[in-house]
C-alpha positions in Angstrom: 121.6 157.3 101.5 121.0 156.5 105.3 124.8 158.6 106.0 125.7 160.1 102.5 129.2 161.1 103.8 130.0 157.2 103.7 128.4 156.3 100.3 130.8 154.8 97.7 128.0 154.1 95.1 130.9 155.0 92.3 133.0 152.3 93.7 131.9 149.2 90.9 132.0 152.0 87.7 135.8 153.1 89.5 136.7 149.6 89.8 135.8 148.5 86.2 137.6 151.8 84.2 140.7 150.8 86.0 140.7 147.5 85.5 140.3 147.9 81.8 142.6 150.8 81.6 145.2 148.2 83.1 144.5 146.1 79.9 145.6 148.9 77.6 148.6 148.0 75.5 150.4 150.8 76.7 149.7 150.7 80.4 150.7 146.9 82.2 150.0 148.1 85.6 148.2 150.4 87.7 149.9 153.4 89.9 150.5 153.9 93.2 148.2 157.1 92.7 145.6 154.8 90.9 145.7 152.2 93.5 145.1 155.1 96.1 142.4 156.6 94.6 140.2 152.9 94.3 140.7 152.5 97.6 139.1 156.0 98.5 135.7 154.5 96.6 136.0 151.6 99.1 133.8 151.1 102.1 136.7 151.3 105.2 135.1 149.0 107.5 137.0 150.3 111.4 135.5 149.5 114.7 133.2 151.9 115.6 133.6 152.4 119.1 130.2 154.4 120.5 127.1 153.9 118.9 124.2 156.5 119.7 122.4 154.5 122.5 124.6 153.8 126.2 122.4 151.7 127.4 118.9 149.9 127.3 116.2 149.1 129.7 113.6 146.5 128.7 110.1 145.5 130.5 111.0 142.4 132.0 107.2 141.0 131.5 107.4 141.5 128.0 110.6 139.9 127.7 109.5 136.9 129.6 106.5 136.5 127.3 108.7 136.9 124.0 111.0 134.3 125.3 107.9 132.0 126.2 106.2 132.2 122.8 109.5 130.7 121.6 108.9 127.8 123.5 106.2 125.3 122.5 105.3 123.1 125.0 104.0 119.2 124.2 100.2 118.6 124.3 98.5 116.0 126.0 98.4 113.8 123.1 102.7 113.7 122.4 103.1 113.5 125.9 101.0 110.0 125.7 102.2 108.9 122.7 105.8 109.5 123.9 104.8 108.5 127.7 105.8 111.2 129.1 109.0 112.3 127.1 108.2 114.6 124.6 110.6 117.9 124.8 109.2 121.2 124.3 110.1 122.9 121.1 111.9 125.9 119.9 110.4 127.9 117.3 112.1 131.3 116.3 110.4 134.3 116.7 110.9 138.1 115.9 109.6 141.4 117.2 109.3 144.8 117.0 110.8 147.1 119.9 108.3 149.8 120.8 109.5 152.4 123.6 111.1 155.8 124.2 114.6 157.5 124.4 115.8 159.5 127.2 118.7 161.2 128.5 120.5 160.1 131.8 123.3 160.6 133.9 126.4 158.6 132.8 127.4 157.7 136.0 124.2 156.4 137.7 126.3 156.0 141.2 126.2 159.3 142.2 122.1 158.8 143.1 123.1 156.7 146.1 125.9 158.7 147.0 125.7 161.8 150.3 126.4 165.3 148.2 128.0 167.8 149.8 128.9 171.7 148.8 132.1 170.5 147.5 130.4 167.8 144.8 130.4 168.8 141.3 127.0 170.2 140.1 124.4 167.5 138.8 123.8 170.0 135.5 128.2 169.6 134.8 127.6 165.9 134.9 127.7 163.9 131.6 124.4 162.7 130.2 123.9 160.1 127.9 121.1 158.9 125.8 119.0 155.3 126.7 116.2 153.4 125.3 113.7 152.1 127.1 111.8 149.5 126.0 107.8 149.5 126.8 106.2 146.5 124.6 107.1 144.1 122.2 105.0 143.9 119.2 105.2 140.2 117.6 103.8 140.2 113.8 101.9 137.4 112.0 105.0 134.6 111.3 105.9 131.3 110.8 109.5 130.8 112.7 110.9 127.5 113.4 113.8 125.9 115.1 116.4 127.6 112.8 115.3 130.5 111.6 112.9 133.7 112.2 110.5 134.7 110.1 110.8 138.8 109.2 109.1 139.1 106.2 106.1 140.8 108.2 108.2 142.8 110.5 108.1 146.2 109.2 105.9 146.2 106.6 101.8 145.3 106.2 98.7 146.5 107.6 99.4 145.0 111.0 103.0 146.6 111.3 101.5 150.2 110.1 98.1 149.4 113.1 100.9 148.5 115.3 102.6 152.1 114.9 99.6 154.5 114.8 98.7 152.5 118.7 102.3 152.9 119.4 102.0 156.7 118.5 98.7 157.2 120.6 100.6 156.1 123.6 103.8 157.9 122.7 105.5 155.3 121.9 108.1 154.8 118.6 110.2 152.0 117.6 113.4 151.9 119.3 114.9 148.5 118.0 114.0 144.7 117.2 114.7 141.8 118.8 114.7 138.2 117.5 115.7 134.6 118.7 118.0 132.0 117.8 118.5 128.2 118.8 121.6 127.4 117.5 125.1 126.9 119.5 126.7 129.8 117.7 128.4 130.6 120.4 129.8 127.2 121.9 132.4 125.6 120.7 133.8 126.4 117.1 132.3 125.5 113.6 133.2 125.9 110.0 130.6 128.7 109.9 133.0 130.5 112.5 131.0 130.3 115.2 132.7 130.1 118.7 132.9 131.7 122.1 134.4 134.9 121.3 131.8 135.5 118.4 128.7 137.3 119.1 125.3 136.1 118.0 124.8 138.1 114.8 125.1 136.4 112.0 124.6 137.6 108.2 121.0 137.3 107.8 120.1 139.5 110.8 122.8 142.2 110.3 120.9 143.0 107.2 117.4 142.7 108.4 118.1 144.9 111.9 119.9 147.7 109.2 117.0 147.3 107.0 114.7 148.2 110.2 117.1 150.8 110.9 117.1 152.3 107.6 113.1 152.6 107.7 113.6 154.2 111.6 115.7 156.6 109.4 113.3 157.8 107.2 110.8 157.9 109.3 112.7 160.3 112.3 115.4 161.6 110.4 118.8 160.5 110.6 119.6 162.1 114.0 116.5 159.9 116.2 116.3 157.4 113.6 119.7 155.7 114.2 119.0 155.3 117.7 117.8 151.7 117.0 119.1 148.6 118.7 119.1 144.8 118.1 118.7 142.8 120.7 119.6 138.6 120.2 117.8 136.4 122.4 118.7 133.0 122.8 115.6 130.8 123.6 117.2 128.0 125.3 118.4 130.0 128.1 116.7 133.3 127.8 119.9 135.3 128.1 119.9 138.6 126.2 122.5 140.5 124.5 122.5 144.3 122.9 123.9 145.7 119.8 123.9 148.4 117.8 125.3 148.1 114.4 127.9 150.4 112.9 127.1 153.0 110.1 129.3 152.0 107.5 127.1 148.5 107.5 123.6 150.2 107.5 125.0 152.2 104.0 126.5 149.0 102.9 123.1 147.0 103.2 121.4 150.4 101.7 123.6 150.2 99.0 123.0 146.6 98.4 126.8 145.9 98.7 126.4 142.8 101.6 124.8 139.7 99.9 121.6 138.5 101.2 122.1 135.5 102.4 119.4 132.3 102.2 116.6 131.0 104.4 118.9 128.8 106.2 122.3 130.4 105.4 123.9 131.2 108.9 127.7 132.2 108.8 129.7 134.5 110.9 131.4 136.2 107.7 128.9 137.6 105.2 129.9 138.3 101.5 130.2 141.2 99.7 129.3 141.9 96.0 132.1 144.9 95.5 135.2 145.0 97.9 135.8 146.3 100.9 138.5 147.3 102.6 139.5 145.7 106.2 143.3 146.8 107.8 144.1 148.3 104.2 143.7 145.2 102.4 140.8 144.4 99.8 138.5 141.4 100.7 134.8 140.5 99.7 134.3 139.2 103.1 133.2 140.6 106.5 133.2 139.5 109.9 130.2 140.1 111.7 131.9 141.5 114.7 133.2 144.3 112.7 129.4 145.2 111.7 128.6 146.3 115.2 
């Protein structure tokens, strides 16, 4: 288990005994103490306010180039055949994050600011921990225009080359990023897309906690959570952070979240056992609350 303090592997063997023992002729109903007690084997799914990581700094040539190989340009021959008005193309990519993490002021200001004998110390100062992000390593894939391709991303002879270079230039993997193409954030949709949603759906909450989870075995669970995902969307190039909470990496380790299809993109992502959200018992998660 990725954070064995949060595992509620029991929860499905809790939840059938009392649902049978409710069947009993004797016994109509459960208690109040029984009801309690199944809702103790329950994932709590709370906002998690502070993740690890403060912040993240990213080569801005790599991330130029990443955003560029999304972007297929026409060849001579469409451009004739459509005179001139063939569109480029967006085809979905995904990448590995290779980089470093290091500890930092929190209040960068005080660089640019005159110190005088009555300042407070830089060693009282609060630090905090940042990635920084060297390369971008792109595996072998087939994206198109709605969907990555991540069955390569951590796993195969090229991923495992990709580390040992990585490691000879003191490097380790620090996050993934991947694009999208879709207008999941204008407007509103029966997927529950819209303006105030962010740009993770489903399909990558449990691909960046599977990435997370191998970070984790790898490093330990102390340096292995500091991972980040980073959503790019290719038709502007803009750029957004996250870092996903722990109860969802133990849910995806525990296979609770359904996986959803190739071209399945929601906001809320389906549970197989119940969860609990506000005290109540759902089999349904909002993406937001996975971050």
């Amino acid at each position: 288990d990725p954070y064995p303090d949060l595992a509620r592997s029991s929860h499905s063997a809790a939840a059938r005994r009392s649902r049978a023992l409710a069947r009993l002729p004797n016994r109509r109903s459960m208690s109040y103490s029984d009801i309690a007690d199944l809702h103790l084997l329950m994932h709590v799914i709370e906002p998690q306010p502070e993740g690890p990581l403060k912040r993240v700094y990213m080569c801005s040539t790599g991330a130029q180039r990443f955003n560029e190989n999304c972007t297929i340009m026409p060849n001579k021959k469409q451009l004739k055949a459509t005179q001139g008005k063939a569109k480029p193309q967006i085809k979905n990519r995904c990448a590995v994050l290779f980089g470093t993490v290091n500890k930092e002021r929190v209040d960068q200001s005080v660089n640019g600011k005159a110190r005088t004998s009555l300042s407070t110390p830089l060693y009282e100062m609060k630090v905090c921990e940042v990635a920084k992000v060297h390369a971008i390593w792109e595996p072998p894939q087939t994206g198109t225009v709605n969907v990555y391709d991540p069955s390569k991303l951590i796993q195969g002879k090229d991923f495992e080359r990709a580390l040992e270079i990585a490691e000879a230039l003191g490097l380790r993997v620090v996050g993934w990023i991947y694009s999208y193409a879709d207008d999941r954030q204008n407007g509103g949709d029966e997927n529950g897309s819209g303006e105030d949603s962010l740009p993770v759906f489903a399909r990558d909450i449990v691909h960046g906690a599977k990435g997370q989870i191998d970070n984790m075995q790898k490093f330990g669970r102390e340096d292995g959570q500091k991972y980040l995902t980073l959503a790019l969307d290719a038709k502007s190039g803009a750029t957004e952070a996250f870092q996903l909470s722990n109860v969802s990496i133990q849910m995806v380790a525990e296979g609770v979240l359904e996986i959803p299809g190739t071209g399945d993109f929601k906001r809320f992502v389906k549970t197989h056992e119940s969860i609990s959200i506000d005290n109540k018992e759902t089999k349904e998660l909002n993406s937001v609350l996975s971050q």
